[in-house]
Rosetta silent file (secondary structure, phi, psi, omega in degrees, C-alpha in Angstrom):
SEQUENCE: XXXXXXXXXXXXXXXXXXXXXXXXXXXXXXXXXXXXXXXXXXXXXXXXXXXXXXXXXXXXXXXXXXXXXXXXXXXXXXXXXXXXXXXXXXXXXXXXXXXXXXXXXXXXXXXXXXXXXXXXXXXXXXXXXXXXXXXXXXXXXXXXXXXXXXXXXXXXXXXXXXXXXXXXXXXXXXXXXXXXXXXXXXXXXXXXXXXXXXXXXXXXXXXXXXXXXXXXXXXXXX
SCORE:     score description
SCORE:     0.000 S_00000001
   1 L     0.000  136.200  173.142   33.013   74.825   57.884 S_00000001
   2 L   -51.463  138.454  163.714   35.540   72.499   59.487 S_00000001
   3 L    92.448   -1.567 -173.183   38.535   71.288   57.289 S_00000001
   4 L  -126.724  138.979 -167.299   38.089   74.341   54.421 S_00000001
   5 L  -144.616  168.840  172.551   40.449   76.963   54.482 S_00000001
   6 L   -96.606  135.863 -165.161   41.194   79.577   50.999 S_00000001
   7 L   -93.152  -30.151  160.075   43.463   77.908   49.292 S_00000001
   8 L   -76.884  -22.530  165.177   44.957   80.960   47.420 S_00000001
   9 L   -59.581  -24.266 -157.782   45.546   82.783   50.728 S_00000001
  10 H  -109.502  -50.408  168.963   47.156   80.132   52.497 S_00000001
  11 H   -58.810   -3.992  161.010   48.949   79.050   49.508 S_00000001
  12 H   -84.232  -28.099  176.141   50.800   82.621   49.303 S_00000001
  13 H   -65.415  -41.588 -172.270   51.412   82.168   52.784 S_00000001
  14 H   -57.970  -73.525 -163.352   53.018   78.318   52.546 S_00000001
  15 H   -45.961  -35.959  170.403   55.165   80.120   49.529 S_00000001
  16 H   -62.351  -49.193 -169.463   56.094   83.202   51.384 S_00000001
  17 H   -90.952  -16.064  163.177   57.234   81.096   54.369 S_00000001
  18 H   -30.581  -89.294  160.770   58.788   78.225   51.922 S_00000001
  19 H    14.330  -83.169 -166.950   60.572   81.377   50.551 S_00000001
  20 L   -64.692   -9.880 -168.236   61.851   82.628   53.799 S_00000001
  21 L  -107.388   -0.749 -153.199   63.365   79.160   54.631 S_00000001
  22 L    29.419   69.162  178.067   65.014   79.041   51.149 S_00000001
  23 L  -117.167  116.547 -175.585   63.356   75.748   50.795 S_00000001
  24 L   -79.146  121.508  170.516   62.431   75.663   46.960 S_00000001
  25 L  -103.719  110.997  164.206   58.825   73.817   46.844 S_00000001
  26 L   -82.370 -155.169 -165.504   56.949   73.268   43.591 S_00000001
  27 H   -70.052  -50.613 -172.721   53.284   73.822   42.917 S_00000001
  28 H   -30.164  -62.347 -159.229   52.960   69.509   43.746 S_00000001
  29 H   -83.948  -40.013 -170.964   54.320   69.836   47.198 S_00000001
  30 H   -62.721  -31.339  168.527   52.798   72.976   47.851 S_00000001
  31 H   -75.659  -56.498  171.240   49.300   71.720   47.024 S_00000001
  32 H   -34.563  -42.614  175.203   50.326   68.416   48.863 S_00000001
  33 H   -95.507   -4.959  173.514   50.709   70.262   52.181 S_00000001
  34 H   -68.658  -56.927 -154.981   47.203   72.650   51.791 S_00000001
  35 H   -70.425   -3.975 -159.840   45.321   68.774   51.162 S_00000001
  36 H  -108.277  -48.158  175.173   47.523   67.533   53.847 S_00000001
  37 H   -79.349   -8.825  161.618   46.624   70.742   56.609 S_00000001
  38 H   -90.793  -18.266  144.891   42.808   70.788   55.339 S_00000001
  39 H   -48.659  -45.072 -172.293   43.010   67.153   56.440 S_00000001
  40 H   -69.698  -29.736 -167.247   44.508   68.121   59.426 S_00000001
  41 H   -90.874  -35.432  178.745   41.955   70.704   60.379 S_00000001
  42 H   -73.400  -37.088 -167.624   38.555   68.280   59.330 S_00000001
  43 H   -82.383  -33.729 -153.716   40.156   65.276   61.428 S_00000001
  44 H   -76.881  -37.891 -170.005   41.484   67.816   64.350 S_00000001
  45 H   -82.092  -42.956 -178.223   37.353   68.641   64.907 S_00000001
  46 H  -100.590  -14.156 -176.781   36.202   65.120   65.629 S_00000001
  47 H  -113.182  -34.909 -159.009   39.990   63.522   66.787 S_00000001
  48 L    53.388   55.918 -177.937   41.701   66.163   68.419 S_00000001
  49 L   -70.672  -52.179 -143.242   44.932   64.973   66.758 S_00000001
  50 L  -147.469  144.337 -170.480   46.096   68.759   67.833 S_00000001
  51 L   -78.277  -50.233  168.862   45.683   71.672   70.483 S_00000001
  52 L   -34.097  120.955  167.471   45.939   74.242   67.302 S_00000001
  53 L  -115.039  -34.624  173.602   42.376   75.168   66.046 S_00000001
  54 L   -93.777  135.901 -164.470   43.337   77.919   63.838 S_00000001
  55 H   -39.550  -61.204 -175.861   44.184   77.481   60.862 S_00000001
  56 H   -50.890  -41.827  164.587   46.545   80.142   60.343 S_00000001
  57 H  -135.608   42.903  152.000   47.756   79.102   62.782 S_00000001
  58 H   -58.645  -21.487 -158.145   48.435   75.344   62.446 S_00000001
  59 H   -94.215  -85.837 -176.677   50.279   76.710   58.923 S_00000001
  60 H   -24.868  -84.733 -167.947   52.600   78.779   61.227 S_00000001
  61 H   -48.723  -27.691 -176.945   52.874   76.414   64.423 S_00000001
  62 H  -143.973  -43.277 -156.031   53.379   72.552   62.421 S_00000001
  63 H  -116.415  -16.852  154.839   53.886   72.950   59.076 S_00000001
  64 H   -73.577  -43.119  147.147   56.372   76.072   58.546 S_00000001
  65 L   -36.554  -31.037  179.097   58.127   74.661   61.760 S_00000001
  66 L  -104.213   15.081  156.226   58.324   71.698   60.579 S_00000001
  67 L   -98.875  -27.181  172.405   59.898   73.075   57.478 S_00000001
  68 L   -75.467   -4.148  171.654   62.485   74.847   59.033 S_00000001
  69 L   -90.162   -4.954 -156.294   64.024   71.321   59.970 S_00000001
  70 H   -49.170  -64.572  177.441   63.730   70.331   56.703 S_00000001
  71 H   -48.258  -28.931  151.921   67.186   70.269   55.407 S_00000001
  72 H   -33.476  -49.395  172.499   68.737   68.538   58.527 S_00000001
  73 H   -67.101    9.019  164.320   67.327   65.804   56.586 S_00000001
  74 L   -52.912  122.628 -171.011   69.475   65.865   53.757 S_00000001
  75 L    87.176   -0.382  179.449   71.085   62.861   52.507 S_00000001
  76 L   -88.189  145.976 -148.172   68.902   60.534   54.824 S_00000001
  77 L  -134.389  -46.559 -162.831   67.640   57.259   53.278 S_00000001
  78 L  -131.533  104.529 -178.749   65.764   55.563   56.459 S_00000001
  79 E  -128.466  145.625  164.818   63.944   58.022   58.922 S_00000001
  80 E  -125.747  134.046  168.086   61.430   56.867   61.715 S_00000001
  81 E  -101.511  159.918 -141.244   59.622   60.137   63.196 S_00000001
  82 L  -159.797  128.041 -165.889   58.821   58.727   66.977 S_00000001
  83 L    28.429   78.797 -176.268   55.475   59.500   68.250 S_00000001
  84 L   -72.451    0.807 -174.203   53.996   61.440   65.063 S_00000001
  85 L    23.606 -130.631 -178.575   50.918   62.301   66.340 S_00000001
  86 L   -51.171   -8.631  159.776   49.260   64.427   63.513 S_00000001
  87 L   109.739   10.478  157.235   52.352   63.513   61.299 S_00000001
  88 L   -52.067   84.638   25.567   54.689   66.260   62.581 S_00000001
  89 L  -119.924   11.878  168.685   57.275   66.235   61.229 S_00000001
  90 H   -23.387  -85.352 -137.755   57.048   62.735   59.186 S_00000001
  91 H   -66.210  -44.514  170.855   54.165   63.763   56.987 S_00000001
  92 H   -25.188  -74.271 -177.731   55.746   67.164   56.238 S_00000001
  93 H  -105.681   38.390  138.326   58.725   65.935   55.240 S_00000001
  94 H   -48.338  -28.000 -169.033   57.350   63.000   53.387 S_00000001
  95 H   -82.894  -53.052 -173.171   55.688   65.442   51.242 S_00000001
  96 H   -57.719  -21.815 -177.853   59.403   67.566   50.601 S_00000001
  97 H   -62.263  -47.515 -130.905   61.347   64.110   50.669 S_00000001
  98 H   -80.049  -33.881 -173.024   59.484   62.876   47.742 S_00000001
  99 H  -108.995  -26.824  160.790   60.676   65.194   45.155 S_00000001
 100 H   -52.943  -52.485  164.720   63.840   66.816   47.134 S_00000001
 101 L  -141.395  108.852 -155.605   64.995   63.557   48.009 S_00000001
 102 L   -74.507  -42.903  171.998   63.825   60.738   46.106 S_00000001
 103 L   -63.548  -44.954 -178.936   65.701   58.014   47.852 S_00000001
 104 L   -26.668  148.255  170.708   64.310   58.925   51.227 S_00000001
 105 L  -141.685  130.239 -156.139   61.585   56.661   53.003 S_00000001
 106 E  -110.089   33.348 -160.332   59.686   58.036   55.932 S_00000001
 107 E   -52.387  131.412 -174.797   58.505   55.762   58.578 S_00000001
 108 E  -116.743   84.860 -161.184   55.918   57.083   60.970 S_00000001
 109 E  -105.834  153.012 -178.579   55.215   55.519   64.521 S_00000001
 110 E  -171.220  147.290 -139.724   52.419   56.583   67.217 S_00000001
 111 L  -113.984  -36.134 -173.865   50.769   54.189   70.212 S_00000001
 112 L   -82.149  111.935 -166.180   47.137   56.256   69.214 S_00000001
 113 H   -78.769  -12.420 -170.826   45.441   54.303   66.388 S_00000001
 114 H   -91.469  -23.001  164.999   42.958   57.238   65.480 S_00000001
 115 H   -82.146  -48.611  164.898   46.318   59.149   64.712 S_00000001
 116 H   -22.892  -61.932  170.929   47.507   56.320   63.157 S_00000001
 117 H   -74.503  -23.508  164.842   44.336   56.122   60.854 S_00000001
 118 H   -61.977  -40.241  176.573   44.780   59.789   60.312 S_00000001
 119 H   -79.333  -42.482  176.470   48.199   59.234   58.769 S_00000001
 120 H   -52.233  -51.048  166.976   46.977   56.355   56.868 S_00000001
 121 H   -72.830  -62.725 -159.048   44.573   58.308   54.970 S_00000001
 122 H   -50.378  -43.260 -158.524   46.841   61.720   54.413 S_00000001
 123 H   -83.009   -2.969  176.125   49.155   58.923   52.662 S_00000001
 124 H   -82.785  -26.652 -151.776   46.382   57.511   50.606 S_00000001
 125 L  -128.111   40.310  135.467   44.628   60.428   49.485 S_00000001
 126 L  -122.528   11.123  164.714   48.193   62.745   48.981 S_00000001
 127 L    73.799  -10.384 -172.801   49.277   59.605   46.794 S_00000001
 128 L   -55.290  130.071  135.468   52.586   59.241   49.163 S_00000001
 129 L   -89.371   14.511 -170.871   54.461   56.263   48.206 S_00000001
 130 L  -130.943   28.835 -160.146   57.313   56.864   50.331 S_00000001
 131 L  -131.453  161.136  155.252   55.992   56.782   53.536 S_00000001
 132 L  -135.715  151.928 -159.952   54.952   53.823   56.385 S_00000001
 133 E  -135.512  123.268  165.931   52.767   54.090   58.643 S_00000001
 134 E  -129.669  151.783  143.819   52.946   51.696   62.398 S_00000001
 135 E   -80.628  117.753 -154.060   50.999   51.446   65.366 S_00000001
 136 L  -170.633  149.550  171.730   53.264   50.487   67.746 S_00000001
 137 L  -104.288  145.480 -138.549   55.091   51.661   71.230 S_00000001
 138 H   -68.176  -36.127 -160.493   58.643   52.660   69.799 S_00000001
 139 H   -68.959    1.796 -175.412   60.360   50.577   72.582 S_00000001
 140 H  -129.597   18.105  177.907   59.096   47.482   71.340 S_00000001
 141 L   -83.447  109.241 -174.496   59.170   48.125   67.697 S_00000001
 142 L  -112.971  144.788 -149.411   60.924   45.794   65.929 S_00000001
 143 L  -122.232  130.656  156.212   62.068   47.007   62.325 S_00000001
 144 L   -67.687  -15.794  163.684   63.541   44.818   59.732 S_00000001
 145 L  -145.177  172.051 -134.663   66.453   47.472   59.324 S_00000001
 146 L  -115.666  133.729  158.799   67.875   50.050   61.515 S_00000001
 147 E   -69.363  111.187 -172.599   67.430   53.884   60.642 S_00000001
 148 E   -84.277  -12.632  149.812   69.912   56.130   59.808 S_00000001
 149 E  -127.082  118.909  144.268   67.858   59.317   61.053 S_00000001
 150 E   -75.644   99.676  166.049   65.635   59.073   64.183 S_00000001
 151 L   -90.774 -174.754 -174.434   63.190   62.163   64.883 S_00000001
 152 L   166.001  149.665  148.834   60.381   63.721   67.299 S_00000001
 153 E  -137.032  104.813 -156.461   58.568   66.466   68.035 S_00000001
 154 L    65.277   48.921  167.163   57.197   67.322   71.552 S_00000001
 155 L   -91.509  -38.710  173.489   57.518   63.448   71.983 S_00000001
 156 L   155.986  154.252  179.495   59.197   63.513   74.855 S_00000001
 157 L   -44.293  172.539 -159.027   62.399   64.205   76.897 S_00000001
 158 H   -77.647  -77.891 -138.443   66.058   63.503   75.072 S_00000001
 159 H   -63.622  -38.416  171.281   66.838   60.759   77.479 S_00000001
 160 H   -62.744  -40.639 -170.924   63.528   58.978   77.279 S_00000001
 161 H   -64.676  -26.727  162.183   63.551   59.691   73.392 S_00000001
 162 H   -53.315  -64.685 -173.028   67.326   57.613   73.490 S_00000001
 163 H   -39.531  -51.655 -148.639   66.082   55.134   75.987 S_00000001
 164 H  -128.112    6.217  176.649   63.413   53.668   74.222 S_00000001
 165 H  -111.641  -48.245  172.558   64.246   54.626   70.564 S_00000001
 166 H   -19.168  -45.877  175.827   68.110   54.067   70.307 S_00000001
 167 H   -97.939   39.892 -179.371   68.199   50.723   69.487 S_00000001
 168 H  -127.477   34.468  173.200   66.227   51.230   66.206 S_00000001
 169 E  -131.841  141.909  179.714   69.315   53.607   64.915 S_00000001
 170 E  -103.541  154.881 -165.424   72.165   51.873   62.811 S_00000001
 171 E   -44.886  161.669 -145.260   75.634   52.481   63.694 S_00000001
 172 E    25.575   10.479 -170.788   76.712   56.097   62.615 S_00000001
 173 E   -76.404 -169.557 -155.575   73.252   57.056   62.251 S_00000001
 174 E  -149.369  151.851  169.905   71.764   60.612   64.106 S_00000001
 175 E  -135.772  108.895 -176.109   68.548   61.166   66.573 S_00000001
 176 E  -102.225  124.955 -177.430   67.858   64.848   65.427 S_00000001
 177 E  -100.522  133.694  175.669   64.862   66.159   68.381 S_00000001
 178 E  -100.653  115.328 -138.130   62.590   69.195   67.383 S_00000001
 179 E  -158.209  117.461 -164.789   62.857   71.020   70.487 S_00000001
 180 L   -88.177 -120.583  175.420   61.661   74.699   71.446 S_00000001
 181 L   -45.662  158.520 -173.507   64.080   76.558   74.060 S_00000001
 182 L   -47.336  155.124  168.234   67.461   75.054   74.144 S_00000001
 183 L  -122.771  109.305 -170.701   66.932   72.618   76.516 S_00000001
 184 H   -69.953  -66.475 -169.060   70.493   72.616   78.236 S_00000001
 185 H   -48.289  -65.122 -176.669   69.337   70.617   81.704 S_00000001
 186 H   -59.675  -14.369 -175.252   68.081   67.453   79.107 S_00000001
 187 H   -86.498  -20.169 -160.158   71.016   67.645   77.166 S_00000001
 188 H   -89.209  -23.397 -160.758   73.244   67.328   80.326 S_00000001
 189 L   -89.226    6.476 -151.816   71.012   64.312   81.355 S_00000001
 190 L   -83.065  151.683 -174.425   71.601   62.279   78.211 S_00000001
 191 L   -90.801  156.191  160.679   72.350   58.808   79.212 S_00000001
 192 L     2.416  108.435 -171.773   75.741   57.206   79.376 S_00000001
 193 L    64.984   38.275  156.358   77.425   56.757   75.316 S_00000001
 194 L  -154.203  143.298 -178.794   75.145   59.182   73.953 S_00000001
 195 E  -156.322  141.528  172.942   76.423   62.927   73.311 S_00000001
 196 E   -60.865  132.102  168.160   75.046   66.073   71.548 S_00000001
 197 E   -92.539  -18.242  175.180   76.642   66.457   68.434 S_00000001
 198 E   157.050  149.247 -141.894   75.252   69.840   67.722 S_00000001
 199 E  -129.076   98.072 -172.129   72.514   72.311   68.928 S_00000001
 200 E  -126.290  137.267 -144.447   71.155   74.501   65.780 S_00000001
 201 E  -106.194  140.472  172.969   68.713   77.487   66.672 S_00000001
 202 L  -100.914  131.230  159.450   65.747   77.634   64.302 S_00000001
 203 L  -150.883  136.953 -134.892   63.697   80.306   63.041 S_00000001
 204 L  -113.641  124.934 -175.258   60.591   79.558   61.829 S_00000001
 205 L   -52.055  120.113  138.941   58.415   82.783   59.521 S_00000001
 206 L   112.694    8.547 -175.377   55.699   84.338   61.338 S_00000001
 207 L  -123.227  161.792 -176.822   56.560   82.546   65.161 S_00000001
 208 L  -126.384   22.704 -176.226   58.243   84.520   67.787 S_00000001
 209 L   -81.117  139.631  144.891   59.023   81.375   69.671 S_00000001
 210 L   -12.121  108.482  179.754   62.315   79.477   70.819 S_00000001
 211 L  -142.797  123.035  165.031   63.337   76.576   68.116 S_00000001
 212 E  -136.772  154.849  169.565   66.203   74.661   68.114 S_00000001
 213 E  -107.998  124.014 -179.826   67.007   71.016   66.546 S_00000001
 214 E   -85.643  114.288  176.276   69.091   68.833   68.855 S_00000001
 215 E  -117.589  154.739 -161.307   71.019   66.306   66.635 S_00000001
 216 E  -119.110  110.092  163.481   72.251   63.162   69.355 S_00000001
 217 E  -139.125  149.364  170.810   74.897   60.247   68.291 S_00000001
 218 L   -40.504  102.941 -166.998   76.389   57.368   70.009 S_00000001
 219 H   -15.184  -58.868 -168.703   79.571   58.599   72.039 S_00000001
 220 H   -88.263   24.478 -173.431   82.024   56.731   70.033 S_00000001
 221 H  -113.590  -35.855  175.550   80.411   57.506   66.803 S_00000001
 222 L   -70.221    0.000    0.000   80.492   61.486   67.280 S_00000001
């Protein structure tokens, strides 16, 4: 049946690849992301929030990927994730935020309201308090304060993700990109007062895939 997965299988897997990331998780958050990917998998049959149908490997593909970025986020107070579609990697690390870093607030933006409504529930019914949720297109978003980490994942190229996100980052802040082969050619294209600050290779349990996180800051700021 859509949306039901074994919850002791897949939770030795989430722990195993937790494990391998040396991301310490307790039992909370670990049960917080099986309710949050058996959400993903009941809405993903009727929304198509996601191309991923199998389970295993949606666990693999979004939510152990989006655990291997985790830690980039350290010390971050005000994050907007930029197009979150299915809440990748917002709701993830909304869930690890909450007790890893308690200060943290998680803002979540996406132009598709049935993802929107998608997010809106995983934060009601996983209890998040540390999370927002807007419908909105980023470039027109206007925030009462300025973020000190921007993300995305598969959102779109780095220069569009400056262009139309940038001026929602406060001064010294970082736009860290989730980003599968290096992508050298977009990094060369970044526009004018924006420069890579560093290019860190990922490797995510169980994927044999390319991963790197691109973190981006404002020329005179790097």
């Amino acid at each position: 049946m859509a949306g039901t997965i074994d919850r002791a299988e897949f939770g030795a897997l989430l722990a195993q690849g937790a494990e391998a990331l040396k991301l310490k998780l307790s039992d909370s958050q670990l049960e917080k992301l099986l309710d949050y990917l058996t959400l993903l998998l009941k809405w993903n049959a009727v929304y198509n929030l996601t191309a991923v149908r199998d389970p295993k490997q949606m666990l693999t593909q979004h939510l152990l990927d989006a655990m291997a970025a985790m830690t980039a986020f350290r010390g971050a107070k005000q994050v907007l994730d930029v197009g979150s579609g299915g809440g990748l990697p917002g709701m993830v690390l909304a869930i690890w935020a909450a007790e890893a870093e308690p200060q943290m607030v998680v803002h979540m933006i996406d132009t598709v309201h049935k993802k929107t409504a998608f997010l809106t529930q995983v934060k009601a019914e996983l209890g998040l308090t540390n999370t927002l949720i807007h419908t909105d297109r980023v470039e027109k978003f206007k925030s009462q304060r300025l973020f000190d980490v921007i993300t995305s994942r598969a959102f779109a190229e780095l220069t569009d993700f400056v262009n139309w996100s940038g001026h929602l980052l406060q001064e010294g802040g970082c736009m860290i990109a989730l980003k599968g082969q290096a992508p050298v050619e977009e990094i060369a294209r970044l526009p004018v007062g924006w420069v890579m600050q560093k290019l860190e290779p990922l490797i995510v349990p169980g994927m044999d895939a390319s991963r790197h996180l691109v973190f981006i800051q404002r020329q005179a700021e790097a």
